[in-house]
C-alpha positions as CSV (number, residue, x, y, z in Angstrom):
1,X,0.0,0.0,0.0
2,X,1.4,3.6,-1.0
3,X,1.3,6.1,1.4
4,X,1.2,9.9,-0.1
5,X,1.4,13.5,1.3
6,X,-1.5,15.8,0.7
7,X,-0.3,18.0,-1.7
8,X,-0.9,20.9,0.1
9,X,1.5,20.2,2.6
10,X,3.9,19.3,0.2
11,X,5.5,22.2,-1.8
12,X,7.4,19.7,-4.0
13,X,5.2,18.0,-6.8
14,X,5.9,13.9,-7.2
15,X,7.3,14.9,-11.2
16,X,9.9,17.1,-10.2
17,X,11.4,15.2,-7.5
18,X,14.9,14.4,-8.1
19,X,16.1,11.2,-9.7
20,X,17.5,9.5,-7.2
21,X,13.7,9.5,-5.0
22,X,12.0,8.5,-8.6
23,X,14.2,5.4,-8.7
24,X,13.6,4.3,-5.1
25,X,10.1,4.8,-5.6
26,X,10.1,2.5,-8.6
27,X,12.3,0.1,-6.7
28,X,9.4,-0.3,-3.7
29,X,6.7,-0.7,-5.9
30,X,8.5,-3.6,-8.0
31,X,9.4,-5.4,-4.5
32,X,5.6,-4.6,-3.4
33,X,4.6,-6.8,-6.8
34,X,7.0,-9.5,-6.2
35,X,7.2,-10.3,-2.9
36,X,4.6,-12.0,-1.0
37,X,4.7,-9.7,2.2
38,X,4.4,-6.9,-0.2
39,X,6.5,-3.0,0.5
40,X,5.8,-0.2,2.1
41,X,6.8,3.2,1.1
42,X,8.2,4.8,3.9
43,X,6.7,8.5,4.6
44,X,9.2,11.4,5.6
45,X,10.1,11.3,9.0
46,X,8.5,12.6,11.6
47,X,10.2,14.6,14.5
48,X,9.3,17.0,17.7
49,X,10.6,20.2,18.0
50,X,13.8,20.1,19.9
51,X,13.2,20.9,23.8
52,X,9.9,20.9,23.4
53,X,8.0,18.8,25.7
54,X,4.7,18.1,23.9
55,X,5.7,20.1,20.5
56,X,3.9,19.7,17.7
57,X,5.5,16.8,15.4
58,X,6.6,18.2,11.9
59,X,7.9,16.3,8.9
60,X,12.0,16.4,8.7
61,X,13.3,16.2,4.3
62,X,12.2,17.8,1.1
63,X,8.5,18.1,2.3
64,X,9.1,19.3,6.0
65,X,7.4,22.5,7.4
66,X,8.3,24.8,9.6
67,X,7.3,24.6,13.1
68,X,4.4,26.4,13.4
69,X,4.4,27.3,17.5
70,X,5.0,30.3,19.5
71,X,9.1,30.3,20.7
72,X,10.0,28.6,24.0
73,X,8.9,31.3,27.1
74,X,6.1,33.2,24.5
75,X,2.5,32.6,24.3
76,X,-0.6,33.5,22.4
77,X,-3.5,34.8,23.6
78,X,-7.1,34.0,22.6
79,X,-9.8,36.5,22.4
80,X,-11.2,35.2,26.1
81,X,-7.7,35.6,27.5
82,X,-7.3,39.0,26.0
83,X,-10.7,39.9,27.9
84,X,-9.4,38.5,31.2
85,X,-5.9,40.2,30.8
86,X,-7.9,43.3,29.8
87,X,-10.0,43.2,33.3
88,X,-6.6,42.7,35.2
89,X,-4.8,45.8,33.4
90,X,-7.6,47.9,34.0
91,X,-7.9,47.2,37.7
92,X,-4.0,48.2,37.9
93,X,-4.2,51.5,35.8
94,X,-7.2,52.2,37.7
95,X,-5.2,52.0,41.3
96,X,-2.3,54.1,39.2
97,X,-4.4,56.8,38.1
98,X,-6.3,57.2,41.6
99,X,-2.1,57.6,43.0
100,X,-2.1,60.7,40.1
101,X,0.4,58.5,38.0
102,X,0.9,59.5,34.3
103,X,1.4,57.1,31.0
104,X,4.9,57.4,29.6
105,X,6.0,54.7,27.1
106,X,9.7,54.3,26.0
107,X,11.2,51.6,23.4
108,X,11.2,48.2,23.6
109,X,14.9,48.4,22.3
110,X,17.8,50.1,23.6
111,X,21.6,50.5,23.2
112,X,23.3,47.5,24.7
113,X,25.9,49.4,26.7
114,X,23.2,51.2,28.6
115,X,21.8,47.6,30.1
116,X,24.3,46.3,30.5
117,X,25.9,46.0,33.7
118,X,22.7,47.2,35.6
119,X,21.1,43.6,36.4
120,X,23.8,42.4,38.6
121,X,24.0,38.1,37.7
122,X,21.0,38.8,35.8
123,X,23.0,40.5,32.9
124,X,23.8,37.4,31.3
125,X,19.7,37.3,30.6
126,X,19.5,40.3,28.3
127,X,18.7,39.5,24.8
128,X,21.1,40.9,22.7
129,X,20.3,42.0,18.8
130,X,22.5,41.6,16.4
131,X,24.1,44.6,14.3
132,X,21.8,45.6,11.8
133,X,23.1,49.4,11.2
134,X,26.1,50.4,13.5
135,X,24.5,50.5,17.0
136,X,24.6,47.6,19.3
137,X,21.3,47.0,20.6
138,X,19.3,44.9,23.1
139,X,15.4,44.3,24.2
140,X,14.7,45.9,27.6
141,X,15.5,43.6,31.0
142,X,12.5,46.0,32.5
143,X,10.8,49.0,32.3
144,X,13.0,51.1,35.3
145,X,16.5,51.3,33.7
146,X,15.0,52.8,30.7
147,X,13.0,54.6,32.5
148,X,15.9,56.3,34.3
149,X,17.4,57.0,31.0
150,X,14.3,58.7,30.0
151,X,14.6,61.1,33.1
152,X,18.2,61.9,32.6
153,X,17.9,62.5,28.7
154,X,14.5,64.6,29.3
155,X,16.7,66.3,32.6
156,X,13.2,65.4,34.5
157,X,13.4,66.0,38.0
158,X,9.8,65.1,39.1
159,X,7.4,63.3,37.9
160,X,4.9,60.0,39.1
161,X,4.5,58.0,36.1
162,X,3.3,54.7,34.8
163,X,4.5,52.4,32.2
164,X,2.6,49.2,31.4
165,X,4.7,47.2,28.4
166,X,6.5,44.0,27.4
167,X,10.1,43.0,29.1
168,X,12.4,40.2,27.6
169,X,14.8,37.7,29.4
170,X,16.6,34.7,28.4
171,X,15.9,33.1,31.4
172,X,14.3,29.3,31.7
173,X,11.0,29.5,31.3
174,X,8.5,27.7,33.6
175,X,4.9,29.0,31.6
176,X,2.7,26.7,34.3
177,X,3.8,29.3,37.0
178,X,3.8,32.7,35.0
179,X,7.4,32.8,34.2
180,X,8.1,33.5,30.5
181,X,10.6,35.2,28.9
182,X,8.3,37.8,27.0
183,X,5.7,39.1,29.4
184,X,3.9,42.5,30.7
185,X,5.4,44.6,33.6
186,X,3.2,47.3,34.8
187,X,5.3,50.1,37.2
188,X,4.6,52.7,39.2
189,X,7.4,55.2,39.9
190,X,7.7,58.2,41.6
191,X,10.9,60.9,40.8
192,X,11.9,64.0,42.7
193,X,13.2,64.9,45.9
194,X,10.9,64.5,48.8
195,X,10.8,63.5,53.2
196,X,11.9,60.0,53.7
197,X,9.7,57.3,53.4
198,X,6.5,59.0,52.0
199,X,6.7,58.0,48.6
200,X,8.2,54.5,49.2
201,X,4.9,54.1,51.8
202,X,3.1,54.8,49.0
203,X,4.1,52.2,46.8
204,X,3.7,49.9,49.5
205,X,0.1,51.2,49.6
206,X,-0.7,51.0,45.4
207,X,0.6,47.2,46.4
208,X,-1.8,46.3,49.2
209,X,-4.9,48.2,47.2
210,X,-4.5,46.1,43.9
211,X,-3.7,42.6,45.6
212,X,-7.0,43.6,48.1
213,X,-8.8,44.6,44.8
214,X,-8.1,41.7,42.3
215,X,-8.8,39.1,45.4
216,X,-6.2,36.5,44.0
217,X,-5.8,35.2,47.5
218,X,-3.6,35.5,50.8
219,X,-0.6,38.1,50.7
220,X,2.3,39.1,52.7
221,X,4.5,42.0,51.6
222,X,8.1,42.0,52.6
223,X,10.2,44.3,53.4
224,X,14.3,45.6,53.5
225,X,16.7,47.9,52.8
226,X,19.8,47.7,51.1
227,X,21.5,49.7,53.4
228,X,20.7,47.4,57.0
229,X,21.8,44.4,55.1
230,X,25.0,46.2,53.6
231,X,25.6,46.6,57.1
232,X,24.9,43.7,58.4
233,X,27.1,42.0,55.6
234,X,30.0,44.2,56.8
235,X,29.7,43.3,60.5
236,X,29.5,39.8,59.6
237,X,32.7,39.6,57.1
238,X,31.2,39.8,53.8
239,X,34.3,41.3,51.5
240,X,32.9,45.0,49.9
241,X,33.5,43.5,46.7
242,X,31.4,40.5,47.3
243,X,28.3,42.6,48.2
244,X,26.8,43.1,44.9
245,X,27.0,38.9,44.6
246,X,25.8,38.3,48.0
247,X,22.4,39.9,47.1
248,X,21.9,38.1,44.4
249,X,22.7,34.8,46.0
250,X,20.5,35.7,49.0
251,X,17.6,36.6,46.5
252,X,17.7,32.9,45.8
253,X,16.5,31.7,49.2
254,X,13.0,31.7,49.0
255,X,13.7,30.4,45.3
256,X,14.5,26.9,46.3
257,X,12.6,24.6,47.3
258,X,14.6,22.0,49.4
259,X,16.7,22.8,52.6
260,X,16.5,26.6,51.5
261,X,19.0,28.3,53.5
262,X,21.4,24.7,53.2
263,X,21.1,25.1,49.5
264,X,22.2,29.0,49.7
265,X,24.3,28.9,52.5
266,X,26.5,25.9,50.1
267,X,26.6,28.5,47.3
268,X,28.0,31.5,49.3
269,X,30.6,28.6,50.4
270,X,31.5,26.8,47.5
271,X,31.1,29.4,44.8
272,X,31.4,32.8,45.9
273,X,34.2,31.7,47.9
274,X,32.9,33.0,51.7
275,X,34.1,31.7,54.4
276,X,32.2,29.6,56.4
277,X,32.3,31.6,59.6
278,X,31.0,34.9,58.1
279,X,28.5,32.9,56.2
280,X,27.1,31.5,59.5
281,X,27.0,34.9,61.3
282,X,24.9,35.7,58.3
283,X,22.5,33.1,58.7
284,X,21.5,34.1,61.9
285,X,20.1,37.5,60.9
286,X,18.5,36.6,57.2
287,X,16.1,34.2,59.5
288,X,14.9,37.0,61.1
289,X,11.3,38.6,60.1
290,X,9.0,40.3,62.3
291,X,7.5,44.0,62.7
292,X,8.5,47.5,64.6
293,X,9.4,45.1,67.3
294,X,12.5,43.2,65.1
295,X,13.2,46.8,64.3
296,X,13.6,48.2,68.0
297,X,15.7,45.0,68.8
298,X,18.2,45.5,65.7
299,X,18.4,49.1,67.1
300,X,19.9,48.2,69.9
301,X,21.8,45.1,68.9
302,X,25.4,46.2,69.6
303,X,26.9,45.8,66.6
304,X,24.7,46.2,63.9
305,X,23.7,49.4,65.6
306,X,27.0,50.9,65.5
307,X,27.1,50.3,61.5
308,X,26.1,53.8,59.9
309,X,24.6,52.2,57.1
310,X,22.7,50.0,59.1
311,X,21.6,52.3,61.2
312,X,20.0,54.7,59.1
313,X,18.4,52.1,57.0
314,X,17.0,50.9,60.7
315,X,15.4,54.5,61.8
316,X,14.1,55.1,58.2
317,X,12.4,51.5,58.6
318,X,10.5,52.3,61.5
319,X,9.8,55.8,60.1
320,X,8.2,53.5,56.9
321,X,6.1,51.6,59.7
322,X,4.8,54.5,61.2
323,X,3.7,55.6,58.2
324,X,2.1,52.1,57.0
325,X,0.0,51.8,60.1
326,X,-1.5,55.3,59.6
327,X,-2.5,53.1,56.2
328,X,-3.7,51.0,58.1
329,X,-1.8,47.5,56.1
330,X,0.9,46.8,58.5
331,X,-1.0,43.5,58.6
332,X,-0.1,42.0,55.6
333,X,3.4,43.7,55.9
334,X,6.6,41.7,57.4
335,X,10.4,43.5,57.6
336,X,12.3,39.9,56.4
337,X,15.9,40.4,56.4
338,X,16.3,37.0,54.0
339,X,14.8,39.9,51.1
340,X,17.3,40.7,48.9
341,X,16.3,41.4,45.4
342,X,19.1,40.8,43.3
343,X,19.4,44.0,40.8
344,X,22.4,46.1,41.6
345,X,20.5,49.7,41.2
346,X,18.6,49.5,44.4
347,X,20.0,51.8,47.1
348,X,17.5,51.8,50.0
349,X,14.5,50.2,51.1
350,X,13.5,46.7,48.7
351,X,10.1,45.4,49.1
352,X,8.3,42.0,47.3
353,X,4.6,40.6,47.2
354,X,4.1,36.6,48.0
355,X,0.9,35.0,47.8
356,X,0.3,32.8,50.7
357,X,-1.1,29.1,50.7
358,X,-3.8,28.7,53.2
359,X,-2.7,26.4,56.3
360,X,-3.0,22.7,56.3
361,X,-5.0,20.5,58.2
362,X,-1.5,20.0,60.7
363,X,-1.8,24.0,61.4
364,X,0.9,24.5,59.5
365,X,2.6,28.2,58.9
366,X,1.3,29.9,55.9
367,X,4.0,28.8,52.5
368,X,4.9,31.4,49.6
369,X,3.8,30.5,46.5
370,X,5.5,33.1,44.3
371,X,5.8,36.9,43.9
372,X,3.2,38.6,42.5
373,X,5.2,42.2,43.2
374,X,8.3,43.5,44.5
375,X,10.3,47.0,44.2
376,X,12.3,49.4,46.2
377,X,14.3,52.5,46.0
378,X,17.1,53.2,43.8
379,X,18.4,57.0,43.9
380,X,21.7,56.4,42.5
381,X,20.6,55.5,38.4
382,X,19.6,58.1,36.8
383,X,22.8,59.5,37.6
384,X,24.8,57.0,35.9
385,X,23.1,58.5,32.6
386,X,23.6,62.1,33.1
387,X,26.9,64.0,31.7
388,X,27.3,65.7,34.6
389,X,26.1,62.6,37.2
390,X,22.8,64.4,38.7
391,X,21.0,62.3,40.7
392,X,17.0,61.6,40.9
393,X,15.9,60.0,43.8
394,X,13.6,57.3,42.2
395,X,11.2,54.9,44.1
396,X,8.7,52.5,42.4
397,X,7.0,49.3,42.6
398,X,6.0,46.8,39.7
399,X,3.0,44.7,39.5
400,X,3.4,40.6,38.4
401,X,0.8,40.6,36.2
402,X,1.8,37.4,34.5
403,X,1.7,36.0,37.5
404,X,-1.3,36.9,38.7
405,X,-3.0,36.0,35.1
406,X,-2.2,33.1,35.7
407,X,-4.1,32.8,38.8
408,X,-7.2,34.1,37.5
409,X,-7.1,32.3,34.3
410,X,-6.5,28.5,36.2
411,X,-9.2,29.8,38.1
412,X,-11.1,30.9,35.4
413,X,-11.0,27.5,34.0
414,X,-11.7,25.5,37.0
415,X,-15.2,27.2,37.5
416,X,-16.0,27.1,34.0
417,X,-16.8,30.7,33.7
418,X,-17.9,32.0,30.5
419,X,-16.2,35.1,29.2
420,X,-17.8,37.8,27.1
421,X,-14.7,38.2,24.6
422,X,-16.6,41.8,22.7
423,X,-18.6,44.6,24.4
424,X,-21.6,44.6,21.4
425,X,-25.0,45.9,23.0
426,X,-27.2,45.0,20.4
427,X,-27.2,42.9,17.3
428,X,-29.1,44.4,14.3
429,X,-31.8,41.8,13.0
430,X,-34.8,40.9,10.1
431,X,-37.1,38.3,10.1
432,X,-37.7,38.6,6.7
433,X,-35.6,38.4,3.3
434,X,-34.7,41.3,1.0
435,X,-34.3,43.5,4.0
436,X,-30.1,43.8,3.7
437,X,-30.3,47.7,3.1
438,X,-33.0,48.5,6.3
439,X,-30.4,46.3,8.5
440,X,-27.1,48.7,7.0
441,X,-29.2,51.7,7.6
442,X,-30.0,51.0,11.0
443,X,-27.0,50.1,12.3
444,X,-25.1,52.9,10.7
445,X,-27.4,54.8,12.7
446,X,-26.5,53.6,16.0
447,X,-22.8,53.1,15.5
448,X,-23.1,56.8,14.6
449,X,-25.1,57.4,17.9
450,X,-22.3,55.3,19.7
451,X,-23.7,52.5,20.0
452,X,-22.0,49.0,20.0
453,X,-23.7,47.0,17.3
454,X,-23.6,43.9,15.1
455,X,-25.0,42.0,12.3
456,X,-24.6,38.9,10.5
457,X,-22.9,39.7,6.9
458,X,-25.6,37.6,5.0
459,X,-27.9,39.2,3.1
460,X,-30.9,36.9,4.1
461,X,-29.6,35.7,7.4
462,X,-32.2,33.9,9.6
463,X,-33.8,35.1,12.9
464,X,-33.2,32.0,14.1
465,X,-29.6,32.1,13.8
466,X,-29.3,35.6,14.6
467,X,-30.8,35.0,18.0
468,X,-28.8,32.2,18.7
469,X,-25.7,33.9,18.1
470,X,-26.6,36.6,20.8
471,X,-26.6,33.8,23.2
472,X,-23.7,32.1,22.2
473,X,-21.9,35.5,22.5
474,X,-23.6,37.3,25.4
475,X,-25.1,40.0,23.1
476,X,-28.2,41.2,25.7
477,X,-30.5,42.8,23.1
478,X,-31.6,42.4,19.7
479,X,-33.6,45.0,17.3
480,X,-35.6,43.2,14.8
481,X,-36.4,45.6,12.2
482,X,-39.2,44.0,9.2
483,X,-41.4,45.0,6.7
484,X,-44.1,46.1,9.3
485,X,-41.6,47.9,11.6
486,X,-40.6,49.9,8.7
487,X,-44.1,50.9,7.9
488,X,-44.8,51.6,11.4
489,X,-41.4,53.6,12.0
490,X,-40.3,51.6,15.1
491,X,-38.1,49.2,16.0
492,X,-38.8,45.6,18.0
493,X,-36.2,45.6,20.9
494,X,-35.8,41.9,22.2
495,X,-34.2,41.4,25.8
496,X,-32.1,37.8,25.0
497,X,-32.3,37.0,28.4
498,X,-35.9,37.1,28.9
499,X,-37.3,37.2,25.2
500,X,-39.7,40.1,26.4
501,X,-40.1,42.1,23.1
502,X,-41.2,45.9,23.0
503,X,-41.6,48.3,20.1
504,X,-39.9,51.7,20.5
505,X,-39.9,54.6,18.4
506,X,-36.6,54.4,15.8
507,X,-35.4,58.1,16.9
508,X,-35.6,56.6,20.5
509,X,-34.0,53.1,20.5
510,X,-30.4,54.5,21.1
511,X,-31.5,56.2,24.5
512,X,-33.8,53.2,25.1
513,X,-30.5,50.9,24.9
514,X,-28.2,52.4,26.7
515,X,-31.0,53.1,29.5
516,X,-31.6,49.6,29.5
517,X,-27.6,48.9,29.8
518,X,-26.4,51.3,32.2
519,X,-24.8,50.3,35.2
């Protein structure tokens, strides 16, 4: 039996194909005649995407295609996502607005030198674009380093802004749990030169309002400052060279899993060459986390009180508590000394979202389940881009919305929710045939009156399938407009729900549907 490839999938017609293929064919289907098990002609072979688990198989030789699929750590969206993802954005731009945050927007490419050593171990994670035209270029890490460019190269001193856009990293992807490597930041910042701790309460605040808000769950917000555990790395031994690598090592520890401290404590050892003395002096503060009273017991602990550093990093902490319990979130807010955040522009107080799992049936303590948010202060980068080194003191917080999409979409699913994917009001309908022109001239009339209206492009649709297609699509009303509603100068307006049917006046159905549809 001869097995063929449609020809549409095959670019390369069976009389063109090279000699060599014509004679093997011939070969098979003399063996296929004289042999009594008969021949098979062997199809191109088949093979999976490389590092793909589940890929979509594609044909390998003169017929194979090209594999069709987003690349690793991207994603499509479908129209019902879109609408979820639309809800989510909206209830964060909302929360930035009511703060008095403005929309800036800057590329999604910039020059490779300017990203570049910015990102700590995370460097290595930029994409990098090849020379097309003299400049060097990469995609943007995140929105805030370019967003410090912006202020230097504008010479901005103050502004609150907010930036909602895609960011790129080469990092491993892990899509089930809202890590990708192209995905939506949204940030809030706030530029200019103000009392300490206001603003960066403020971000704190923006954080607590949208998690409250979207009601993805249990939250605890954490927070440090670069300065008490620069301090407390100094008293403990930590090398001022190996600062920078420290953070981002620490960073790690509610990252893994298994034996968390173990597994970071072994890489200060082993890689970044600490000794273990220094490391173990460590230890005992990053398992530290409490409130104002962990602050007022650092205070006085005798030597991490006597670091400067430390120290003001300490009184500007409980400066940012007094302010969060005026708030009113102090709650959902721990000071965690194990918070690190691992990007090398952040200067003063660091701050990052978990969601919480609820407690077992063994009464448990509440586990982290990821970051939905984090942030912090970082007045020394925008003066790395000014000629003359100005500084902006810069604080800012950005929202995990992949993460939280996530959320909502697996829960989306699991309750089977159906998801109005348009916003149409009304769909324009006949009952009869030969009435294409009254439906055009109708709903001209209330797209012109602002209204958001559909209609089947048939010219003798019927109402049958009009109707059903306003429940399959949550369309809520429908105006039927025949032969006898054109004589009569009105309009039938049909509620889908409840398939009550009223006749209003044509120069009145746009009010009438948008009475009918207002919140």
């Amino acid at each position: 039996m001869l097995r063929s490839l449609p020809a549409a999938r095959c670019p390369v017609r069976l009389s063109r194909l090279c000699p060599l293929l014509l004679g093997l064919l011939s070969r098979q289907v003399r063996a296929a005649g004289s042999a009594e098990r008969g021949s098979v002609l062997k199809t191109p072979k088949v093979r999976a995407v490389p590092s793909r688990p589940g890929a979509v198989p594609v044909l390998s030789g003169p017929c194979a295609q090209p594999p069709f699929i987003p690349p690793q750590g991207t994603r499509d969206h479908h129209p019902a996502q879109m609408t979820l993802l639309g809800r989510l954005l909206g209830t964060v731009v909302s929360c930035f607005k009511r703060h008095g945050a403005a929309a800036i927007d800057t590329p999604v490419m910039e020059l490779r030198e300017m990203l570049m050593e910015k990102y700590g171990d995370n460097s290595k994670l930029i994409y990098e674009l090849q020379d097309q035209g003299g400049e060097l270029l990469a995609l943007r890490y995140d929105l805030t380093v370019p967003f410090a460019r912006y202020l230097a190269m504008n010479k901005i001193t103050n502004i609150k802004r907010y930036h909602i856009a895609k960011v790129y990293r080469r990092d491993s992807p892990a899509m089930t749990r809202g890590r990708y490597r192209e995905f939506y930041q949204c940030d809030f910042d706030i530029a200019g030169q103000f009392d300490p701790m206001i603003p960066d309460a403020e971000c704190l605040k923006i954080v607590h309002e949208i998690l409250s808000e979207l009601q993805i769950g249990d939250f605890l917000i954490k927070v440090n400052d670069r300065r008490i555990l620069n301090g407390m790395f100094a008293i403990c031994g930590i090398p001022e060279s190996k600062l920078v690598t420290m953070c981002s090592t620490l960073d790690k520890l509610d990252k893994v899993s298994i034996m968390p401290w173990e597994e970071v404590r072994s890489e200060m050892v082993g890689e970044k060459g600490l000794s273990p003395e220094a490391v173990d002096r460590v230890g005992e503060y990053v398992q530290l986390h409490g409130g104002m009273d962990l602050i007022e017991q650092l205070l006085q602990d005798p030597k991490l009180s006597q670091n400067k550093m430390a120290k003001e990093g300490l009184e500007d902490m409980k400066l940012l508590f007094e302010y969060l319990t005026l708030f009113g979130i102090t709650g959902k807010v721990s000071f965690d000394l194990s918070l690190a955040r691992g990007l090398d522009y952040y200067t003063g107080v660091i701050y990052e979202a978990v969601l919480l799992q609820q407690q077992n049936n063994h009464g448990e303590e509440s586990v982290g389940v990821g970051s939905v948010a984090g942030g912090g202060r970082y007045d020394g980068l925008v003066g790395m881009f000014d000629p003359k080194g100005r500084k902006v003191p810069c604080v800012g917080v950005s929202i995990g919305i992949e993460r939280i999409f996530s959320i909502l979409e697996h829960r989306m699913k699991a309750s089977r929710e159906k998801v109005r994917t348009t916003e149409t009001q009304v769909m324009v309908a006949t009952p009869q045939k030969h009435l294409l022109s009254a439906r055009l001239k109708l709903i001209s009339e209330l797209w012109d009156a602002g209204i958001k209206a559909e209609m089947m492009y048939r010219k003798d649709p019927k109402l049958l399938k009009q109707l059903q297609y306003c429940e399959d699509t949550g369309i809520p009303l429908v105006a039927i407009i025949g032969e006898e509603e054109l004589k009569d100068g009105v309009v039938k307006l049909r509620d889908v729900a409840t398939r009550e049917e009223v006749n209003i006046p044509r120069e009145e159905l746009a009010a009438e549907i948008r009475r009918r549809l207002e919140p």
